[in-house]
C-alpha positions in Angstrom: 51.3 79.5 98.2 53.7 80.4 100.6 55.7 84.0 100.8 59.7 84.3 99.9 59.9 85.4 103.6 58.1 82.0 104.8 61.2 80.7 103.4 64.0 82.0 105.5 65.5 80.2 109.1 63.8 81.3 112.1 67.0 82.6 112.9 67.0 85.2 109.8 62.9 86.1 110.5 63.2 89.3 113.1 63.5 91.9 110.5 61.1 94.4 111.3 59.7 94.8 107.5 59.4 91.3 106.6 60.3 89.0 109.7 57.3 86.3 110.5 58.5 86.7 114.4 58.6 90.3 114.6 55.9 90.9 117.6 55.4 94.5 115.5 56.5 93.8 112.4 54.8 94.8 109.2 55.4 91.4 108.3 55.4 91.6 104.5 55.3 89.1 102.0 56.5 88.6 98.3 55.6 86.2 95.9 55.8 86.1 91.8 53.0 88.0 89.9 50.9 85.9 89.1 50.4 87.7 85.7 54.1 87.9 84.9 56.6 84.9 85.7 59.5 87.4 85.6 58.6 89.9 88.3 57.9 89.7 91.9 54.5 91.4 93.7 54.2 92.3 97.4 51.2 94.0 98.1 50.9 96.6 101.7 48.1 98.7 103.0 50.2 101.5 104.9 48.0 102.9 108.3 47.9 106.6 109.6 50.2 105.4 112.2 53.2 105.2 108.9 52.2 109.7 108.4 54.9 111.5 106.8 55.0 115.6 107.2 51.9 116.0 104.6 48.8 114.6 105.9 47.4 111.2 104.7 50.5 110.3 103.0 53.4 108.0 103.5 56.5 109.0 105.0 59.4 108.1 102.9 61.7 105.9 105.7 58.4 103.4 105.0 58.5 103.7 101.3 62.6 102.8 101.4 62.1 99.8 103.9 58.9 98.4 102.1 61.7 98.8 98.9 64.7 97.2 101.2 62.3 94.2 102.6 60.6 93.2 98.7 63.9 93.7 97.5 65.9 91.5 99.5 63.2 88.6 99.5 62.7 89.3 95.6 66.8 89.0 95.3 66.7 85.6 96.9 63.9 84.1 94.9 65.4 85.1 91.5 69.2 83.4 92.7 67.1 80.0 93.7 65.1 80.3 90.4 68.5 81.3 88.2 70.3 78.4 90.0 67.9 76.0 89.6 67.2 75.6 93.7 64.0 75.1 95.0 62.6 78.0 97.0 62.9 75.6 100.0 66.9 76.5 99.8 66.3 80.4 99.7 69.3 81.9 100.8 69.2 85.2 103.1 69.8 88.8 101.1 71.1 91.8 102.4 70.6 95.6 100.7 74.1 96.9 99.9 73.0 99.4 98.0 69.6 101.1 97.5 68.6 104.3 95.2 65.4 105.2 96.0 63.6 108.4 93.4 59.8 109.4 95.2 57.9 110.7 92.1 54.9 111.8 94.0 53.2 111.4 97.0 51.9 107.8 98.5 48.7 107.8 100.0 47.9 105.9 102.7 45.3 103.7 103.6 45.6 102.9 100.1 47.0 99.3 98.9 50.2 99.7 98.1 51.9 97.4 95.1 55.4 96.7 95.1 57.2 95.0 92.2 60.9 94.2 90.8 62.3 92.8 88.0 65.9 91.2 87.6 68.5 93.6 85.9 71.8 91.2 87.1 73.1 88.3 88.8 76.6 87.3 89.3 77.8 85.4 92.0 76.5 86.9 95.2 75.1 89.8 94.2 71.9 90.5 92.2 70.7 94.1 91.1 67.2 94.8 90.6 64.4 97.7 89.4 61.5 98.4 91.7 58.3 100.3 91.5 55.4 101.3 94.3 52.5 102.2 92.9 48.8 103.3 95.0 45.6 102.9 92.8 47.7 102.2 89.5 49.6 105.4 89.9 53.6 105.7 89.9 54.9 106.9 93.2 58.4 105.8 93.5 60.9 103.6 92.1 64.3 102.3 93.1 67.2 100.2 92.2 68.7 97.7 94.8 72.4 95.4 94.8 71.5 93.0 97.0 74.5 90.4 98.4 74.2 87.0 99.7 74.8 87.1 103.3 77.6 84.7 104.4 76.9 84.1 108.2 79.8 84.8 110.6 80.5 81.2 111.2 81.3 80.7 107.0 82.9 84.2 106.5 86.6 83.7 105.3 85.9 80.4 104.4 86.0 79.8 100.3 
């Protein structure tokens, strides 16, 4: 089964989170759960190099981009899915809008789990509730409006 990420032009694939031709990327990848249909699961094992000021822990720039990457890939997976496109025609998604609440601490070298649900979708913009959890325990959670990017060349145009 391929990734939502595997899914986007080679021109949209340099983001440093998710991007399959980022040299250094962390190259994520987001698929549905396999256990619930409705809900989207990308999995991450953060390394010491990802340290935030407490030792063995995450800092919390990682936590928000492994939120902005599954969040945007999630966004465009639940459009193609809700307008009944094949994931072939995923559509790029941008963040315009991303509230992030750290409950605890994220260890790392622990798997991280990484999930979102659909709250809205409406035109171009879909809103979403995530959650990272390490070893079944709560860490953070966020909400996301994600937007369709319209490339330069269509902007304008109706």
């Amino acid at each position: 089964m391929q990734a939502f990420q595997d899914y986007y032009p080679d021109r949209y694939s340099h983001c440093f989170g998710c991007g399959k031709l980022h040299p250094q990327g962390l190259r994520l990848k987001t698929f549905w759960d396999a256990n619930d249909p409705d809900i989207t699961l990308t999995r991450f094992t953060p390394a010491p190099l990802y340290s935030g000021g407490v030792p063995e822990h995450v800092y919390g720039g990682l936590i928000a981009a492994l939120f902005d990457c599954h969040g945007t890939a999630s966004a465009a997976a639940f459009a193609c899915r809700l307008e009944e496109r094949p994931l072939e025609q995923l559509v790029r998604y941008v963040t315009a809008s991303l509230k992030v609440d750290f409950l605890r601490p994220t260890p790392q070298n622990v798997e991280l789990t990484l999930r979102a649900r659909l709250l809205e979708h409406s035109g171009r913009k879909v809103s979403l509730a995530m959650r990272l959890a390490a070893a079944g325990e709560l860490c953070a959670q966020a909400e996301m409006l994600a937007i369709r990017f319209r490339p330069p060349e269509v902007r304008g145009k109706k």
